[in-house]
N, C-alpha and C positions, 0 to 999 in steps of 0.2 A: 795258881795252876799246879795240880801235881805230877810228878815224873809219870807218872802212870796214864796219865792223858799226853802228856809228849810222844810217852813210847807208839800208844796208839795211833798217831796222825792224827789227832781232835785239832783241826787250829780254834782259836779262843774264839768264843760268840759265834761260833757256827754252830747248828745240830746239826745232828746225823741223818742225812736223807733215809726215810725208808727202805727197804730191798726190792726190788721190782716181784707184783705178783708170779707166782710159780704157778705152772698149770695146773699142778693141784687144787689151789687157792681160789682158780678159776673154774676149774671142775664143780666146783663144792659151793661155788657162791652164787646166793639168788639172784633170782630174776632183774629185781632193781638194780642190784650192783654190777648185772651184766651192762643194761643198758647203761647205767652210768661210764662203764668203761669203753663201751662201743656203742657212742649215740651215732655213729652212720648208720648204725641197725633202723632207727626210726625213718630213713629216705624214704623206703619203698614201702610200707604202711601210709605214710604221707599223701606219696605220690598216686598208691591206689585209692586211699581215699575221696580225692580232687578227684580221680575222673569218675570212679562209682558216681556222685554227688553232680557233678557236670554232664556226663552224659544221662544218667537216668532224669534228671531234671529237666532238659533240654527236650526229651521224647515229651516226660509226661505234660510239661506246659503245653509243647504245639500241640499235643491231641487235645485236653482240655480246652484251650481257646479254638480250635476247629467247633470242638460242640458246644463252646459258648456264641460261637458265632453262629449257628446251625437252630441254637434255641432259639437266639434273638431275631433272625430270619424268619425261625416259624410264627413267634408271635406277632412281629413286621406285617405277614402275611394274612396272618387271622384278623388283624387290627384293618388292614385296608381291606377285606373282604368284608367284615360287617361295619365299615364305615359305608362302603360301595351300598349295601343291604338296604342299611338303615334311610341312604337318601333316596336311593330307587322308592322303598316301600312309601316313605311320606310324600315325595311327589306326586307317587299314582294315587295315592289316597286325596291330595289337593286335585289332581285333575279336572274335577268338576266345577274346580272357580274358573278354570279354564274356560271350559264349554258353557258357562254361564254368560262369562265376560264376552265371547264371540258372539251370543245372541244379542248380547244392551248392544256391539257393533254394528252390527247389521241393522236392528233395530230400536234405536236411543228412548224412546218417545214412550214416558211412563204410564203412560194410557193402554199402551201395547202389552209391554215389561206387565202391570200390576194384573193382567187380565189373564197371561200367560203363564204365569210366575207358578204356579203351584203343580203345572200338571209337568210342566218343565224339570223342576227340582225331585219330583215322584221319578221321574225317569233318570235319573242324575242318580238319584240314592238307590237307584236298584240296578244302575250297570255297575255304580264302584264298592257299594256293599256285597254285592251279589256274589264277589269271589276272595273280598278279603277276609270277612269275616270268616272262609269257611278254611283258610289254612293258617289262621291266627295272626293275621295283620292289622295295620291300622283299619279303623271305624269309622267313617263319614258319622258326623253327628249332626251339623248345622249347615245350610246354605244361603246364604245372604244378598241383598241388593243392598245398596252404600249409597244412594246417589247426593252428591255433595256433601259424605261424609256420615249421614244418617241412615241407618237401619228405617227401612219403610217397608223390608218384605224379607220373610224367613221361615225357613221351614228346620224344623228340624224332628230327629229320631234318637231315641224311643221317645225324650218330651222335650215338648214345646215349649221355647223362653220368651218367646214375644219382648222381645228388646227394645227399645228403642234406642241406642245409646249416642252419640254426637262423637266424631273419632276428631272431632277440632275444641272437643273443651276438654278442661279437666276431670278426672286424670286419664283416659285415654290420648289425649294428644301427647301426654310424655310417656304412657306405657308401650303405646304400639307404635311407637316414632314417626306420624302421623306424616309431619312434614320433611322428615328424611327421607321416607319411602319416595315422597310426590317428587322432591327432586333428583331423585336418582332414576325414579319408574320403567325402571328396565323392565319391568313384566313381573313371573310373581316371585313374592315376598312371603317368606315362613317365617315366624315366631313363635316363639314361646317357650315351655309350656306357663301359662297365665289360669288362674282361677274365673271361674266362671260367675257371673252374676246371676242370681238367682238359682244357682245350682253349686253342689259341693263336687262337680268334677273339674278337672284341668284336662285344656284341651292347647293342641296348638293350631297354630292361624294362620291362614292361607290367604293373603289378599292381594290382588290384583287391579293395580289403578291404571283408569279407561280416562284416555285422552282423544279428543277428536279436533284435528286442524281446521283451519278455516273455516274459524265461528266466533259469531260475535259475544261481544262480552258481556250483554244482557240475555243470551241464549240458557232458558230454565227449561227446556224439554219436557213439558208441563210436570213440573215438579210438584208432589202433591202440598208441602208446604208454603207454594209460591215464592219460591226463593231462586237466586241465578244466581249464587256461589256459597262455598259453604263459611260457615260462623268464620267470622273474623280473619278471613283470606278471599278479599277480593283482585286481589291480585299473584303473583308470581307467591309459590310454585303452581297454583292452581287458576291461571290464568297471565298466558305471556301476550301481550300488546303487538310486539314485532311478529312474530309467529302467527299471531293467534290460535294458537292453541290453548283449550282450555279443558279443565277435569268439571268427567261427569260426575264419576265417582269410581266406587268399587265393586267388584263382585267377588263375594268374601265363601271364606268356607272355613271351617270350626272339624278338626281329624281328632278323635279321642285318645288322651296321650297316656290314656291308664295302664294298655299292654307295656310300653316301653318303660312307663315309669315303674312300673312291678318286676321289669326285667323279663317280661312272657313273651318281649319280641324274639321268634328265632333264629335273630343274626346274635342276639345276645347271650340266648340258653346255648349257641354252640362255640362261642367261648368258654362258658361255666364248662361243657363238656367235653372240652382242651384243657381240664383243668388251669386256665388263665383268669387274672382280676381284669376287670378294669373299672373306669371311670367314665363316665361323661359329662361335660361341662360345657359352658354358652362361653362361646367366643367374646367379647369384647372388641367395638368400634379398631382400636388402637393394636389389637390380636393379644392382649392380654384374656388370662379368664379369671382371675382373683378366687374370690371365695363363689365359685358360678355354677358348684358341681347339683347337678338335678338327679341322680341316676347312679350309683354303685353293682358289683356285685365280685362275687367270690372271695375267698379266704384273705388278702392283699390289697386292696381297691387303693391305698394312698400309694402302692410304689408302681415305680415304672420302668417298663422295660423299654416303650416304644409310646410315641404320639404321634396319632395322625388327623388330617383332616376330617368331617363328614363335611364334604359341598351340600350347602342345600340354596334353594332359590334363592338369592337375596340374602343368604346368611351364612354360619356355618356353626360347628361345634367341634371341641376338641372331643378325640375318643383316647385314652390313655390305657396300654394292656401293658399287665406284667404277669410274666414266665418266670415262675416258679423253682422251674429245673436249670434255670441258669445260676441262681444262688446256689443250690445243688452243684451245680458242676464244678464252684469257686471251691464251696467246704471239701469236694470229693480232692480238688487239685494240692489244697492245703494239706489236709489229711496223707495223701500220695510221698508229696514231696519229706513232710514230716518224717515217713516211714523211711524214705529211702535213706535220710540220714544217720537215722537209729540202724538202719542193715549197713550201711557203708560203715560206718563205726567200727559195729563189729567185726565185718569182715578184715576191716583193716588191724585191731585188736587182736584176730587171730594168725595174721600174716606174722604180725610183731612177734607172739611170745612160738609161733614154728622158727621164727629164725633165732632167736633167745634161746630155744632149747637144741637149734643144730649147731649154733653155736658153742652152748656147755658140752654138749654131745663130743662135738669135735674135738675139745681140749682134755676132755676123759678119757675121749681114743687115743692121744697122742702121750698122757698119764697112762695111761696101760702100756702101751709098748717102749717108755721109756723104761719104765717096771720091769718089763719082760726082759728086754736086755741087759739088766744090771741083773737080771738071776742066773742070766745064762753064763 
């Protein structure tokens, strides 16, 4: 070590510290090297950022889920208004197995029934045709007598199928669940929709099974076959011993299911004109519907916003609607939120380099007037 470094005060293995910046140094130095020297500058860009990003987010979520829940409600709404539609309209259109079935009560006795039967079901097709057909509802197509399970008498519109079919053999007794009905026979029963025999439409089905107590078990109400029970159910559900109750049969009706399946029902067209999809599907025994869908419509049909029941006699269907504008409303909220953080950004961006530059500002002012008094 030379004298020359002694004179100076160097002790050995130390450097020389820097000089502390002079406000010149700081006058004159960029933006970066401000912040570097005064990162408490960044608190209050910070801070405003957090609440820009907090508060504006907080408003725009609660409005956004207000009219998410506001969409889901109107579709909720629309969904049980043409569910409500849809089973009102098919029950009035079955009505007539109704008032069929109350005639075979009154009078069982198929001498009576076959001699009556036509002028009966003319008057039948022309109270429930008479007003559905004229503002697009279901269609009375077929009317039926069942007794012990056979088609013996039918009438139907615009043509005639003369059926004879057996609802206790194959495969009718497992299509139209022949023997569930009987033990449940709460009154009536809707199915379908099922392909038609002899004909290329689908219709659904309306049957009503007629029990009358205290009778015996050879009781055939002159059955034109000669028969006192139907194919291979002499007994229970179509005849109980203790009871004695036993099934005459049914009084059936056949509603044409071509408007609904086209979607020309108008519980259905004013969904489409809610701009909403939906679906319709056959319920399952167990409330499953699997692959059960009969019936689509609008831009959406597989998503859902909302499922509801249609109650129908002895059955039901799911109806499945989806709103549109509720997707909409997620993108819009995404979209919102997005921007507010790209504004908040910036806004906080510009908070920083306003204090950045009243900061150099300030040390240039206090550079001048040191200046000023070293000339005075």
């Amino acid at each position: 070590m030379g004298e020359e470094d002694m004179e100076e005060g160097v002790l050995p293995g130390k450097k020389e510290k820097p000089p502390p910046a002079s406000n010149s140094d700081i006058a004159t130095a960029g933006l970066p090297t401000l912040l570097r020297k005064f990162p408490h500058l960044l608190i209050a860009p910070v801070i405003s950022f957090c609440l820009i990003v907090a508060l504006c987010s907080f408003g725009i979520v609660h409005a956004t889920n207000a009219s998410y829940d506001l969409e889901g409600k109107q579709a909720r709404d629309a969904a049980l208004g043409a569910a409500d539609g849809l089973a009102q309209e098919l029950s009035s259109a079955s009505k007539a197995a109704l008032s069929l079935a109350a005639v075979v009560k009154m009078s069982p006795n198929w001498s009576f029934l076959e001699a009556n039967f036509h002028v009966l079901a003319e008057e039948l097709f022309r109270q429930s045709n008479g007003k559905e057909n004229g503002d697009g509802g279901l269609a009375l197509m077929e009317l039926t007598l069942v007794p012990f399970g056979r088609v013996r008498a039918s009438l139907g519109k615009p043509n005639q199928r003369n059926s004879t079919a057996d609802l206790f053999s194959p495969p009718f007794l497992d299509l139209f669940k022949t023997m569930e009905v009987l033990e449940h026979h709460s009154g009536l029963h809707i199915q379908g929709p099922f392909p038609l025999t002899n004909s290329k439409d689908l219709a659904f089905t309306a049957g009503y099974p007629i029990f009358f107590p205290d009778t015996d078990e050879d009781e055939s109400w002159g059955h034109p076959d000669n028969i006192t029970h139907p194919t291979s159910c002499p007994g229970a559900p179509c005849y109980n011993p203790e009871t004695r109750e036993k099934y005459w049969g049914s009084a059936g009706a056949l509603v044409n299911a071509g408007s609904i399946l086209a979607g020309k029902s108008v519980h259905l067209e004013r969904l489409i004109s809610d701009d909403l999809s939906y679906k319709l599907e056959l319920t399952r025994p167990d409330g499953t519907t699997g692959d059960s869908t009969f019936v689509t419509g609008g831009s959406n049909p597989d998503k859902v916003t909302t499922k509801v029941t249609v109650a129908l006699p002895g059955n039901s269907w799911a109806l499945s609607v989806y709103n549109p504008r509720q997707e909409q409303v997620i993108k819009l909220r995404n979209g919102l939120l997005a921007m507010v953080v790209v504004v908040a950004f910036i806004l906080s961006g510009l908070l920083l380099l306003l204090l950045l530059s009243s900061t150099r500002a300030n040390f240039l002012l206090q550079e001048q007037l040191v200046t000023n008094k070293l000339l005075q």
